[in-house]
N, C-alpha and C positions, 0 to 999 in steps of 0.2 A: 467583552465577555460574549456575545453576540457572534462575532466574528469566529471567535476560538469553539463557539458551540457548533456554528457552520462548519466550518473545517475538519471538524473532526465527526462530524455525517457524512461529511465528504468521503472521508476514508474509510470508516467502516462500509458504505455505500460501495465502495470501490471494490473492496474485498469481498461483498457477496458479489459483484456482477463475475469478477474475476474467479472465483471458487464455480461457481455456476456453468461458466463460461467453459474455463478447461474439465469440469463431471461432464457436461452434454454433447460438448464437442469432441473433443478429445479422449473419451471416457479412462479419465484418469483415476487410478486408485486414491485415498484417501492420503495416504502418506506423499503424494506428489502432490496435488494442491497442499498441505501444509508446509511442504518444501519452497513452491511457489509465493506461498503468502511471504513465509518469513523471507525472501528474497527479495521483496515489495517492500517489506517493513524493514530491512537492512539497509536499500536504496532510497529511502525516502529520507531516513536518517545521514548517511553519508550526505547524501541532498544537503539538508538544511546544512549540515556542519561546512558544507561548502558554500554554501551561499550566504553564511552568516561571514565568513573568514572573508570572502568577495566582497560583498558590503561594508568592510569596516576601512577596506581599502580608499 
């Protein structure tokens, strides 16, 4: 439970530095960081689905 509550600090943490990151540097509009996140959250998913499919092997 522990572990799972870590993890997922992880990634919201992830997401403000990343949202932050491309507003101050990049001075991105708002609809490109949410473009960005959901490209973080589509790749993190494909991620697991592949790394669950890899380990069963």
């Amino acid at each position: 439970m522990l572990g799972a509550l870590g993890s997922s600090l992880a990634v919201y943490a992830t997401y403000t530095f990343i949202s932050s990151v491309i507003r101050e540097v990049y001075h991105s509009s708002a609809g490109t960081i949410s473009a960005a996140l959901t490209m973080l959250g589509v790749t993190g998913v494909a991620g697991n689905l592949f790394v669950t499919r890899a380990a069963r092997r």
